[in-house]
ROTORLO-128226 format. One line per field, with one value per residue (C-alpha): x, y negated, z; residue number from 1; residue in one letter. Coordinates in steps of 0.02 Angstrom, whole numbers, padded with zeros to 5 digits, m for minus. Layout:
BEGIN
xx = c(X, ...)
yy = c(Y, ...)
zz = c(Z, ...)
num = c(NUM, ...)
residuo = c(A, ...)
// end
This chain:
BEGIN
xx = c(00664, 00735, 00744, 00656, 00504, 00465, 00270, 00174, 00234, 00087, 00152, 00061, 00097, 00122, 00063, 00212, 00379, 00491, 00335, 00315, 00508, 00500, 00344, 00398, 00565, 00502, 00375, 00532, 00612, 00639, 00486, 00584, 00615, 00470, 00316, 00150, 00084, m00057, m00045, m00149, m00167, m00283, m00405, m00389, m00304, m00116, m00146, m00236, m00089, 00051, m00041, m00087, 00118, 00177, 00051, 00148, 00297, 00243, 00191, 00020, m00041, m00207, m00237, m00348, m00405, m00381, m00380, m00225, m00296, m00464, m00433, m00584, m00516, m00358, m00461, m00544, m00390, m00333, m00480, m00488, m00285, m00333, m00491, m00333, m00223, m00358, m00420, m00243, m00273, m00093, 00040, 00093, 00136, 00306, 00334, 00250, 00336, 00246, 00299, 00166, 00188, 00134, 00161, 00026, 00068, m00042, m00023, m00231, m00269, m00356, m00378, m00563, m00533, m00475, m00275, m00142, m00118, 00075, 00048, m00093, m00041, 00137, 00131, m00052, m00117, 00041, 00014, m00173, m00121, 00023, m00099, m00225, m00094, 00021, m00040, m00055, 00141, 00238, 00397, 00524, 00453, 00499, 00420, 00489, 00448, 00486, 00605, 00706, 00847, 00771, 00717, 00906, 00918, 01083, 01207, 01133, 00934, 01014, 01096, 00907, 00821, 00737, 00693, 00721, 00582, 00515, 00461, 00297, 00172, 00117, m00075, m00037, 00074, m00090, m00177, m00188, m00140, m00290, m00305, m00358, m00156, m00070, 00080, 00194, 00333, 00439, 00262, 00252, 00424, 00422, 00283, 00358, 00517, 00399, 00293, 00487, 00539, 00389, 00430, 00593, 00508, 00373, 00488, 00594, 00438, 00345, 00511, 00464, 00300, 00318, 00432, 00582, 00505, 00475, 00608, 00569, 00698, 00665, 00738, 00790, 00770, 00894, 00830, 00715, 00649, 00515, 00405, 00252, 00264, 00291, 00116, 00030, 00170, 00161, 00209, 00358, 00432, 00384, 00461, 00621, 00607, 00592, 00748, 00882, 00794, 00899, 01083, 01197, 01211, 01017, 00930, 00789, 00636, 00749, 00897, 00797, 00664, 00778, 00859, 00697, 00631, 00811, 00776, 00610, 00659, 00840, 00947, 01074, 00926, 00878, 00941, 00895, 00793, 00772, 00719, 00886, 00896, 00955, 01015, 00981, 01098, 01185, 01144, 01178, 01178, 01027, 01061, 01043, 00878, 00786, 00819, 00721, 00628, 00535, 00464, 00441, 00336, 00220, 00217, 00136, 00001, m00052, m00066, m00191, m00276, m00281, m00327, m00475, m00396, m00289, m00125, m00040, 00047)
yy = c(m00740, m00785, m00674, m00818, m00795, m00613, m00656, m00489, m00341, m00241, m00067, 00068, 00267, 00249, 00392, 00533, 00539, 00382, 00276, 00321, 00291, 00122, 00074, 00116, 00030, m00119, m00108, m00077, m00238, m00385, m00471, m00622, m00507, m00408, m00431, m00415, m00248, m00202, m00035, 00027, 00226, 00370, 00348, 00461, 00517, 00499, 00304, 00290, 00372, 00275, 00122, 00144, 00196, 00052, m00075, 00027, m00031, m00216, m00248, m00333, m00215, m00198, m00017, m00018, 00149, 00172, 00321, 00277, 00372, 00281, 00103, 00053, 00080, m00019, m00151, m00160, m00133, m00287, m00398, m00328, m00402, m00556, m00583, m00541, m00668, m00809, m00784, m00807, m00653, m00603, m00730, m00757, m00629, m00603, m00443, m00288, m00108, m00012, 00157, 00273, 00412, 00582, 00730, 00822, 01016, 01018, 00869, 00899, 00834, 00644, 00518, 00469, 00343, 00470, 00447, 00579, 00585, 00557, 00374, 00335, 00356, 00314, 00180, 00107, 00114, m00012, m00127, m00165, m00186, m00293, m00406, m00439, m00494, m00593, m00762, m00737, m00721, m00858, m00883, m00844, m00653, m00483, m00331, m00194, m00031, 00147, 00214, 00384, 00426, 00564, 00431, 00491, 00668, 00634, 00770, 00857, 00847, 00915, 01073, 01097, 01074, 00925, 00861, 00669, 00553, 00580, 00411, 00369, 00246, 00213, 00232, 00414, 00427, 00379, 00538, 00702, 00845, 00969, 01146, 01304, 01354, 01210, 01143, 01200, 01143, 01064, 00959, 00916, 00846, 00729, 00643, 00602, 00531, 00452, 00373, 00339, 00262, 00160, 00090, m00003, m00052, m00143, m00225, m00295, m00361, m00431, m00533, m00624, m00659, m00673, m00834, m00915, m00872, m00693, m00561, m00388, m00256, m00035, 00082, 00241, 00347, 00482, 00623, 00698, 00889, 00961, 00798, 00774, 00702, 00892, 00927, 00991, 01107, 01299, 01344, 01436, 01282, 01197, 01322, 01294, 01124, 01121, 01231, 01122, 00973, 01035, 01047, 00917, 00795, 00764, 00613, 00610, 00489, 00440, 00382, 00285, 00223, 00105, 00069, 00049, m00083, m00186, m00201, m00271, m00406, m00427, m00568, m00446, m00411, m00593, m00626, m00459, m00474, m00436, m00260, m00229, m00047, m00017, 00189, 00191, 00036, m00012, m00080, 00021, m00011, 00072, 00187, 00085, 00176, 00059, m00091, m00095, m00279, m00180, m00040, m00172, m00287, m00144, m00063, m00261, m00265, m00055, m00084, m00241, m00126, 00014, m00086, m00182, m00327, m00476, m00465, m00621, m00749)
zz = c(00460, 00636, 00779, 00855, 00732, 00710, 00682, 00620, 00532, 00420, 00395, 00291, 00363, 00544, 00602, 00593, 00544, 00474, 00480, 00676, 00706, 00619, 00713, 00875, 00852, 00815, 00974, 01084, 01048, 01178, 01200, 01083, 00943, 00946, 00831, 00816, 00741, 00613, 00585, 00423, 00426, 00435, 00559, 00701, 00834, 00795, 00753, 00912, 00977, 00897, 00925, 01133, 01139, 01044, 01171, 01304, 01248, 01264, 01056, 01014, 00904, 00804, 00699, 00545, 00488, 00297, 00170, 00037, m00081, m00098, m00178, m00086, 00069, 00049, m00013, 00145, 00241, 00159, 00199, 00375, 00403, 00316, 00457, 00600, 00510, 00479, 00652, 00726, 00818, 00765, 00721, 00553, 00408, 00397, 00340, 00254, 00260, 00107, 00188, 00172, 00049, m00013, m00134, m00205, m00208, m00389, m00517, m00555, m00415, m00408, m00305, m00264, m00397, m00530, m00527, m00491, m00298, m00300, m00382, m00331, m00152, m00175, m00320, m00349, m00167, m00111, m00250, m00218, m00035, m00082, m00220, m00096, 00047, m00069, m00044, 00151, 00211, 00290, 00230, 00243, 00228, 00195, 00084, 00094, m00012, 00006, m00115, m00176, m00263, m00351, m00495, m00545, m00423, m00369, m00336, m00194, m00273, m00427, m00307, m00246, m00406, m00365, m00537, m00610, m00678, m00811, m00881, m00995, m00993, m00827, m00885, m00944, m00781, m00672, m00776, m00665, m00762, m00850, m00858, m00753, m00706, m00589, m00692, m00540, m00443, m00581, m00614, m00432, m00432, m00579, m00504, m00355, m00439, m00576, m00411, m00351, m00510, m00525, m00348, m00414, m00580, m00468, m00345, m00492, m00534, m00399, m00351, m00496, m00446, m00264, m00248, m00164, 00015, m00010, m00019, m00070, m00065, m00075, 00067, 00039, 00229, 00161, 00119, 00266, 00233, 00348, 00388, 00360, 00166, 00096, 00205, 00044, m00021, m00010, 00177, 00128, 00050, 00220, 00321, 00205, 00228, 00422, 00444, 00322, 00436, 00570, 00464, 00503, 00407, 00333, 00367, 00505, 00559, 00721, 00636, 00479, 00591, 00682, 00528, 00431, 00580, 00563, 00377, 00403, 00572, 00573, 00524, 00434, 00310, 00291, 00080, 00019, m00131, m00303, m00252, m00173, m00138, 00047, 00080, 00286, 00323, 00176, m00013, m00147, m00331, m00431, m00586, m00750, m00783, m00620, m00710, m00875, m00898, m01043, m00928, m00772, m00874, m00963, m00768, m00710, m00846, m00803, m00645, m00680, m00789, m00669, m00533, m00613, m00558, m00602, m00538, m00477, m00573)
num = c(1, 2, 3, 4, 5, 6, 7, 8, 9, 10, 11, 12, 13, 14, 15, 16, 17, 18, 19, 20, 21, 22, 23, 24, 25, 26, 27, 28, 29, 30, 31, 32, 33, 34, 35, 36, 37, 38, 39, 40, 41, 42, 43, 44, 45, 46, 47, 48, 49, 50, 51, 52, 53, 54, 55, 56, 57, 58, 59, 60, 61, 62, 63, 64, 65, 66, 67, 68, 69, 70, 71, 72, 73, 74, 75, 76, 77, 78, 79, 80, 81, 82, 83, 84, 85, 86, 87, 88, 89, 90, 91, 92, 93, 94, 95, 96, 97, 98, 99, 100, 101, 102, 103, 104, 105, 106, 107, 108, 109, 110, 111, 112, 113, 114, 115, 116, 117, 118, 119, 120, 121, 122, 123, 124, 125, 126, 127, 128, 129, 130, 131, 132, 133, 134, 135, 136, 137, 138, 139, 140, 141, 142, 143, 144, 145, 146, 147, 148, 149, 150, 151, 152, 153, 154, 155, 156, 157, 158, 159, 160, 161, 162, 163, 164, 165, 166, 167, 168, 169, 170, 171, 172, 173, 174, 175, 176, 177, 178, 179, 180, 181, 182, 183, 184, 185, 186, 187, 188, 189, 190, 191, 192, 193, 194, 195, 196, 197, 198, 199, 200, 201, 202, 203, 204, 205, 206, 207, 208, 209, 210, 211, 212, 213, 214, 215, 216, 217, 218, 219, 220, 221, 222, 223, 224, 225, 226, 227, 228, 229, 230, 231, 232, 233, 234, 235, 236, 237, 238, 239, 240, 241, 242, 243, 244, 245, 246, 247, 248, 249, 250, 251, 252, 253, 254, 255, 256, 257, 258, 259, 260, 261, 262, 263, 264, 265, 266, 267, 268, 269, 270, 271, 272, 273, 274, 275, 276, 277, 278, 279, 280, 281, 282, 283, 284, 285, 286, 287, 288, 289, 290, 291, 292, 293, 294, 295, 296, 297, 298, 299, 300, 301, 302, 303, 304, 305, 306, 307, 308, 309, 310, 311, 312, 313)
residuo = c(X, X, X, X, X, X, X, X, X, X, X, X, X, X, X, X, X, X, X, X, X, X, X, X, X, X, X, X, X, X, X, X, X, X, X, X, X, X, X, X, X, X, X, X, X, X, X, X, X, X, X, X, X, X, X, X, X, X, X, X, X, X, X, X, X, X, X, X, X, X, X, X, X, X, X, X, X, X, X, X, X, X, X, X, X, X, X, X, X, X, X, X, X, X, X, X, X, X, X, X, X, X, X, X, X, X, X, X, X, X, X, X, X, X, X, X, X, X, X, X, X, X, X, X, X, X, X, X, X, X, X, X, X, X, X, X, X, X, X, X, X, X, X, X, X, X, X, X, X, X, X, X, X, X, X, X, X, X, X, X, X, X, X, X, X, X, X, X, X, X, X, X, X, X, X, X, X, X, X, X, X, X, X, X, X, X, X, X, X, X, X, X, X, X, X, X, X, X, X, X, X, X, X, X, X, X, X, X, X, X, X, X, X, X, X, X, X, X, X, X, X, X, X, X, X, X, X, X, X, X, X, X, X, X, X, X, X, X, X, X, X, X, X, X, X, X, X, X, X, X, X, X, X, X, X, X, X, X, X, X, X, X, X, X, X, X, X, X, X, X, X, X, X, X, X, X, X, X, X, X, X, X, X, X, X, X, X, X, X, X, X, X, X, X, X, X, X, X, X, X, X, X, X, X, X, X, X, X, X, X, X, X, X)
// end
């Protein structure tokens, strides 16, 4: 991608936090590097918002109200940017930023389609969204997915007792948790670094299956306490969360917003692929347990499965 030919960015989550950053960077680009918008999120009043201050900044911008957790709803998200596309309403498709995200507070809970919140928001949501769009970017094109090091939990996770994946089969992964007692927090984090871990497996993947004009690579924001993705935990933890958000040092939405918008436009960014992993502004080499051809293979046929749907080819 040139800065010459931006064409249309799709990114998921723009309502708060990194996703708001990243959206509003790209809007405040010179009218040469800027592109067009759509803007798939919660219907409501903060993606009216985020979308009426991203026109102000001079973007083209269309919002499409959609539920993550409700396959049905990403499925029509996904035919609703196809209609934009087709109609030439917004130039072409050069980019998708797969950066909306969540973590349940109670591994029972399901998605209106039956599946553990975490992945299905997180994991399953992105690749349904992703499926239905693949055939309809212009090279050369960018997807980028949201990623974690917690997969691994590095140093500092370790320090806060953020927990590692925990891998199985992604089918039994997809399964909320039974029982009258929530599993607790422990539970809580392993799905989020399984939804993590699944991330990588997926954008090994998909390279595989997107072709030569297609480049998909994972950011990692740093880590970012106190916004809006720990919504659902207990509001002591959130209170926790809010006040490291302010130590120097930690990652925030307007430092890896910028650098989540150059990922997705900029020149720098242009040969990343093969699910290169991209901490704020610079690539970093996985842990050996994100590259398993095994796992990423048996993670492609799942998702089919728990999609109801062919993936592509």
């Amino acid at each position: 991608m040139t800065t010459t030919d931006t064409g249309t960015v799709l990114i998921t989550g723009p309502t708060g936090g990194l996703g708001r950053a990243a959206t509003l960077a790209m809007a405040s680009r010179p009218e040469r590097k800027r592109p067009d918008l759509i803007l798939v999120g919660r219907a409501g009043k903060a993606l009216t918002q985020v979308a009426d201050e991203a026109r102000e900044r001079g973007a083209t911008v269309h919002e499409i109200g959609c539920d993550l957790s409700r396959l049905a709803d990403v499925r029509a998200a996904a035919a609703a940017a196809l209609d934009l596309l087709d109609a030439k309403t917004v130039r072409p498709l050069r980019a998708l930023v797969a950066n909306a995200g969540c973590m349940s507070s109670d591994t029972r809970v399901a998605s209106a389609d039956g599946y553990e919140l975490t992945f299905a928001v997180n994991y399953l949501a992105h690749a349904q969204l992703i499926g239905d769009l693949l055939g309809s970017f212009t090279g050369p094109a960018r997807i980028v997915l949201l990623g974690s090091n917690t997969y691994a939990a590095n140093l500092g996770r370790r320090i806060l007792r953020v927990p590692a994946a925990k891998w199985r089969d992604p089918v039994e992964i997809a399964r909320p948790a039974t029982g009258e007692k929530s599993p607790g927090v422990e539970a809580t984090g392993v799905a989020y670094s399984n939804a993590k871990l699944a991330i990588l497996y997926y954008a090994h993947e998909l390279q595989r299956h997107a072709g030569p004009a297609l480049g998909v690579s994972v950011f990692e924001p740093g880590w970012m306490p106190g916004t809006g993705l720990g919504r659902q935990a207990p509001p002591a933890l959130q209170a926790i969360g809010r006040g490291i958000a302010r130590l120097p040092g930690v990652a925030t939405p307007e430092c890896s917003g910028p650098a989540l918008a150059s990922v997705a436009l900029d020149d720098k960014w242009a040969d990343l692929r093969d699910g290169a992993f991209v901490l704020i502004d610079k690539v970093t080499e996985v842990r050996p347990v994100a590259h398993d051809r095994d796992r990423e293979r048996r993670l492609w046929a799942a998702t089919a499965e728990l999609l109801g749907a062919d993936m592509p080819s």
